[in-house]
C-alpha positions as semicolon CSV with decimal commas, in nm:
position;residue;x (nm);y (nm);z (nm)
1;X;-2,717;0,242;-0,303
2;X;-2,648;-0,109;-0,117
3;X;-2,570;-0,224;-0,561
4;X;-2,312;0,053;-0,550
5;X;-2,169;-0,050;-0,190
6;X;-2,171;-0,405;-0,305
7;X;-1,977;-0,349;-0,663
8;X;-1,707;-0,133;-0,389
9;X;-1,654;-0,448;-0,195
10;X;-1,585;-0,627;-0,456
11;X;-1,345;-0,381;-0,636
12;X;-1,151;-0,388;-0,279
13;X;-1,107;-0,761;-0,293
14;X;-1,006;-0,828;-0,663
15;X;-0,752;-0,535;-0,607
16;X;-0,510;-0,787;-0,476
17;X;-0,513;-1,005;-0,712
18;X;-0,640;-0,892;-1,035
19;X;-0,451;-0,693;-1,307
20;X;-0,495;-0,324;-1,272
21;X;-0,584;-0,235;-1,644
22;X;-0,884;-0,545;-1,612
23;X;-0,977;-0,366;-1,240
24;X;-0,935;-0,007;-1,324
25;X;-1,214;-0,040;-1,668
26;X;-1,484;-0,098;-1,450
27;X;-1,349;0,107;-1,145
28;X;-1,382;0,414;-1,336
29;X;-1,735;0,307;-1,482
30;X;-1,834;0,313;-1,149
31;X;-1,708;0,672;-1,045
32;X;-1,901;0,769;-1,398
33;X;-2,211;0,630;-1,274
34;X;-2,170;0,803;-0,936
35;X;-2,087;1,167;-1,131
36;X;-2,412;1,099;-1,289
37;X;-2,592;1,025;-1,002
38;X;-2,497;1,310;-0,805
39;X;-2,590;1,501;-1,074
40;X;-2,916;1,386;-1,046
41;X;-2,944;1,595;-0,702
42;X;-3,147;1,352;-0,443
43;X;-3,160;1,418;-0,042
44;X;-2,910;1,474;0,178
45;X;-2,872;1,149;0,327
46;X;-2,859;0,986;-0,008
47;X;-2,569;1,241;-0,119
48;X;-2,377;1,202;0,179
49;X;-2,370;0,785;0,071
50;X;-2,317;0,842;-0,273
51;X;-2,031;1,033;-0,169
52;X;-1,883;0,814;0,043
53;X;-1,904;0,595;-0,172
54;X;-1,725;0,772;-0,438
55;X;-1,480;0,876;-0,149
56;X;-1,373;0,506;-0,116
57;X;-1,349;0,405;-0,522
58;X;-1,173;0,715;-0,605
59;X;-0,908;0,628;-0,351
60;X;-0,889;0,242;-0,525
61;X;-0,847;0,440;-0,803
62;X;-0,549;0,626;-0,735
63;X;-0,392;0,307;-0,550
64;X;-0,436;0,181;-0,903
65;X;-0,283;0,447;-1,044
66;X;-0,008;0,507;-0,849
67;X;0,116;0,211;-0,710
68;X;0,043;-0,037;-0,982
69;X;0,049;0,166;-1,328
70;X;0,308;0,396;-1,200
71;X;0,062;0,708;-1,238
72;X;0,134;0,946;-1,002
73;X;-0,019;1,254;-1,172
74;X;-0,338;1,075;-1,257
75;X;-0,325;0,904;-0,925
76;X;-0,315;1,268;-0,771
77;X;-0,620;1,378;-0,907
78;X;-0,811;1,063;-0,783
79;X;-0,674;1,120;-0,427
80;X;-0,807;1,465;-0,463
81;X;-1,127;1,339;-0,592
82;X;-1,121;1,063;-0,312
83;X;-1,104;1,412;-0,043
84;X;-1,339;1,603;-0,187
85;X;-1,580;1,383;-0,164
86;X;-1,457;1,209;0,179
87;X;-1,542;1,606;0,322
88;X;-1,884;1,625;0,115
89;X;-1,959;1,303;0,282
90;X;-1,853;1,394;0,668
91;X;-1,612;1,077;0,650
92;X;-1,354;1,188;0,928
93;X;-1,188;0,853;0,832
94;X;-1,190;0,842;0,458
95;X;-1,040;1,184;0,405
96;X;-0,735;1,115;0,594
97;X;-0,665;0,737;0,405
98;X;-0,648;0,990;0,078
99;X;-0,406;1,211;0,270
100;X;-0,153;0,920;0,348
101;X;-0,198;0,768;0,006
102;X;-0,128;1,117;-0,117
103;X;0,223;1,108;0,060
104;X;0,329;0,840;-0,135
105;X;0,381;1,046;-0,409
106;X;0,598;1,342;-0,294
107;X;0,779;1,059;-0,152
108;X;0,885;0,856;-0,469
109;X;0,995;1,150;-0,605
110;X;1,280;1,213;-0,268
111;X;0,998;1,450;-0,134
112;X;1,004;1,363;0,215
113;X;0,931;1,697;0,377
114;X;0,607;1,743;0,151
115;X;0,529;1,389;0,221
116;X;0,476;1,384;0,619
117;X;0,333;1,728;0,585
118;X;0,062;1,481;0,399
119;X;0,037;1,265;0,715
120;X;0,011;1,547;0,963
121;X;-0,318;1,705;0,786
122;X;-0,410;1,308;0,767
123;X;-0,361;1,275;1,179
124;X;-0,513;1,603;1,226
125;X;-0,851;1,439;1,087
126;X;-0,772;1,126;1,250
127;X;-0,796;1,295;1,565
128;X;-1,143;1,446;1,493
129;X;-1,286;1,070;1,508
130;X;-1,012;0,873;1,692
131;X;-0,953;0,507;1,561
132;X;-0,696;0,294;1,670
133;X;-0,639;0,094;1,361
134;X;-0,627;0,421;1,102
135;X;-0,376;0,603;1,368
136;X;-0,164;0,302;1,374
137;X;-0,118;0,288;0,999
138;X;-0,003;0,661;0,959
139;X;0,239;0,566;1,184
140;X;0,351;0,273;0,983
141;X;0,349;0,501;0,668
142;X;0,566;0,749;0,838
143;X;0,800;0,457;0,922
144;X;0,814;0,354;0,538
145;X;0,845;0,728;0,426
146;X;1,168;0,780;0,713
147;X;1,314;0,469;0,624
148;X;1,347;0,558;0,221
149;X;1,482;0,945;0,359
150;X;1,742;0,756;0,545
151;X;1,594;0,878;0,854
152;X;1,651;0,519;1,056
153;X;1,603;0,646;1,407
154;X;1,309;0,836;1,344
155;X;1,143;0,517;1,105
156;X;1,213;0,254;1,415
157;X;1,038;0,502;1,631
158;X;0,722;0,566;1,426
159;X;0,753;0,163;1,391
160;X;0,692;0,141;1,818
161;X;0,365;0,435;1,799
162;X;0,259;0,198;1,567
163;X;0,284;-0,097;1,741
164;X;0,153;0,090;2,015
165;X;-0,129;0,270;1,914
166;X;-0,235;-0,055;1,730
167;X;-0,259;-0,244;2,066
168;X;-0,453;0,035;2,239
169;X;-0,801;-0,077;2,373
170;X;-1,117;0,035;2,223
171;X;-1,408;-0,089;1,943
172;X;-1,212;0,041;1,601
173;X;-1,496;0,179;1,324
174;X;-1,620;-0,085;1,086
175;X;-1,450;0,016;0,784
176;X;-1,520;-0,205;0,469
177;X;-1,289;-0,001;0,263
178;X;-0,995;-0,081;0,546
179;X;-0,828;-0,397;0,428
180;X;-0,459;-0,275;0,344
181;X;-0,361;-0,287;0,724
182;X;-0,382;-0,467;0,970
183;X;-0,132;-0,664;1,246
184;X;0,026;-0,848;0,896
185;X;0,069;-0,563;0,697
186;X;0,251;-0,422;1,029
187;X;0,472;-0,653;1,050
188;X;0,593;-0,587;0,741
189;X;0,605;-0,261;0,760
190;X;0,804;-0,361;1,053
191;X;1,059;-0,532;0,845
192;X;1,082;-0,299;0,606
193;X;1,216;-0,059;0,872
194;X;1,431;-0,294;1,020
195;X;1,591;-0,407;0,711
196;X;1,655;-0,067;0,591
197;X;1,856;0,024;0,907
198;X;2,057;-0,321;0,889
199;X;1,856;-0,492;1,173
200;X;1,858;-0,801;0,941
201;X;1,786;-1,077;1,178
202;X;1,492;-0,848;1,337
203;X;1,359;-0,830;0,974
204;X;1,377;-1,123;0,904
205;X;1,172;-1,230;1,201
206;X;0,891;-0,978;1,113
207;X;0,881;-1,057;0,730
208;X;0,864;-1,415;0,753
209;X;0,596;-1,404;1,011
210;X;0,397;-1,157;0,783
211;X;0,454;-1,373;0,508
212;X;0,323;-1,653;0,680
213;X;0,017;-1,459;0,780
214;X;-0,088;-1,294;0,447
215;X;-0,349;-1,457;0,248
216;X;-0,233;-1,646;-0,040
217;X;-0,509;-1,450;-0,286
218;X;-0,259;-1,105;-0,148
219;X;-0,013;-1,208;-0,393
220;X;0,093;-0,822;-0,434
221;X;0,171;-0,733;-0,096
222;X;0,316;-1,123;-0,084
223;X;0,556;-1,070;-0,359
224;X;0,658;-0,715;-0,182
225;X;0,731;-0,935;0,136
226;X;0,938;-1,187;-0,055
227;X;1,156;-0,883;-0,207
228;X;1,202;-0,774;0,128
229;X;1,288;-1,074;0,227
230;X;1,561;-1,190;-0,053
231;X;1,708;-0,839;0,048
232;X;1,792;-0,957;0,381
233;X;1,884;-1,289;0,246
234;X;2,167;-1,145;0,028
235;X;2,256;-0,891;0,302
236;X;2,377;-1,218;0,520
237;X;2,494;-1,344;0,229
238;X;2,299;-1,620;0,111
239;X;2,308;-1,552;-0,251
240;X;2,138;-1,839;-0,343
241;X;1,854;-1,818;-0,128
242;X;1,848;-1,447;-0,156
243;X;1,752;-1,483;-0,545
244;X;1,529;-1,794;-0,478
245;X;1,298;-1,597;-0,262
246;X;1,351;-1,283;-0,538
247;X;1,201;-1,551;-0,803
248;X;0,925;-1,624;-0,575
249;X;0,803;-1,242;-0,558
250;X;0,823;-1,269;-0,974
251;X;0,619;-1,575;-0,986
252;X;0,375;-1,381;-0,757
253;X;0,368;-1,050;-0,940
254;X;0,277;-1,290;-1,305
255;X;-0,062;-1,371;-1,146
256;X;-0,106;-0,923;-1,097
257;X;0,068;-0,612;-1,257
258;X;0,182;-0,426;-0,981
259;X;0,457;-0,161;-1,056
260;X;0,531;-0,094;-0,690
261;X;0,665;-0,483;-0,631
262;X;0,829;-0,461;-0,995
263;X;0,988;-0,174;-0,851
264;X;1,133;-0,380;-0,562
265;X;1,237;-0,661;-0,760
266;X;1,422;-0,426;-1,012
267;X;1,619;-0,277;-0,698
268;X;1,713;-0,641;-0,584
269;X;1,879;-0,726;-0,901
270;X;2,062;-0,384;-0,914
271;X;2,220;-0,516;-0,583
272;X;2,309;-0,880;-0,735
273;X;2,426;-0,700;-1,041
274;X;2,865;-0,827;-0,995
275;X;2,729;-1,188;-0,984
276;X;2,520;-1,124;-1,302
277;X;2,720;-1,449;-1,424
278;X;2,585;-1,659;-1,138
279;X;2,391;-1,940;-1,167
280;X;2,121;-1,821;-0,958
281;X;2,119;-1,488;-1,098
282;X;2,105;-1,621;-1,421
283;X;1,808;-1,826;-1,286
284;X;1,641;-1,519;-1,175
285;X;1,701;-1,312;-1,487
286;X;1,479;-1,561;-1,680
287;X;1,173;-1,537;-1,423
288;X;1,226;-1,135;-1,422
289;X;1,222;-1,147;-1,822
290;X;0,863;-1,354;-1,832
291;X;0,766;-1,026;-1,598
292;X;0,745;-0,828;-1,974
């Protein structure tokens, strides 16, 4: 069991860095190997690891899926996996992470009702074992999912619970599985938020600080920052700059596949699209086209 807990830990790491079709080969080895193992039968306290375990790989799985293959049926079916076995396992914590990552995809696809009804059935395990940390970043998901509706108000707001809820005092659950948020990833949440409802100077201030503070070995969630950031950029008008820090997030997203920042970056040069003859546009084109 501690082989199996060990090969998790270092799935979660590589995931922000590595290529998802290298990752996902031995990611899905591994949820074979658990199948087979639970199979097996075994006591109760060994089932309830295995399927934790299984709990937290399955969810890598459909991040994988979804958010850098552009899967979201076969991400779906992870997610489900991912509950399933959080509620097998009694993981009050692990079965809401697959209900958020769930609300992703109604969400892409202009879902938005569907999508928080994802996050409610997420808080409503949340509350069963209250953590600070896992509260906090439903709240920031809920601020990403508002934001894309259009729903400004409401995103800023679920941007202050989770600013709030982050800072409330207690001794947060040692969660291995639990590195995509923390006071960083907030922040750019944050300026996400703030840069969809034309606070540019406010996003600004939170992206480059969570810039600052990512690793350098994050270079998905870095290149998503830089988008963000070149957005704000153009939006005051600093072309130049705008698709400097656009090129940046490309040179980022060569070292790791990773549809979602793609995804940004194609929406940034929609919106530079009437100075397609520019030189820095032109500039940017060629880093976008050594993307594939």
């Amino acid at each position: 069991m501690q082989d199996l807990d060990h090969l998790a830990d270092r799935y979660q790491a590589m995931y922000h860095s590595t290529a998802p079709t290298v990752l996902m080969t031995p990611v899905l080895a591994h949820l074979e190997t658990l199948r087979d193992l639970l199979r097996q039968g075994g006591d109760v306290h060994l089932r309830r690891k295995l399927f934790a375990n299984r709990a937290r790989v399955a969810t890598l799985a459909g991040r994988l899926a979804f958010f850098d293959l552009r899967d979201p049926l076969t991400a779906r079916g992870y997610y489900n996996l991912a509950l399933e076995s959080a509620r097998e396992a009694g993981e009050d914590l692990q079965a809401p992470a697959a209900l958020a990552h769930m609300a992703f995809i109604p969400a892409a696809d202009f879902s938005f009702s569907a999508a928080l009804d994802y996050l409610r059935a997420a808080a409503q395990h949340v509350a069963k074992r209250p953590d600070s940390r896992v509260a906090s970043w439903l709240y920031a998901v809920e601020s990403e999912i508002q934001a894309n509706a259009g729903a400004h108000a409401a995103a800023l707001a679920a941007i202050e619970r989770a600013l709030a809820t982050l800072d409330k005092p207690g001794l947060p659950a040692d969660l291995p599985w639990f590195d995509y948020y923390d006071t960083t990833r907030l922040s750019g949440f944050a300026g996400y938020a703030t840069l969809r409802a034309g606070r540019f100077e406010e996003s600004r201030t939170a992206l480059t600080g969570a810039l600052e503070h990512m690793p350098r070995t994050a270079v998905k969630q870095r290149a998503v920052f830089l988008t963000d950031i070149a957005s704000v950029e153009l939006a005051c008008g600093d072309l130049d700059r705008a698709c400097a820090m656009a090129g940046d997030a490309a040179e980022q997203l060569h070292q790791a596949g990773y549809a979602m920042g793609c995804g940004r970056l194609k929406d940034f040069r929609d919106s530079v699209s009437r100075w397609s003859d520019s030189t820095p546009v032109r500039a940017l084109d060629e880093q976008l086209a050594a993307l594939g």
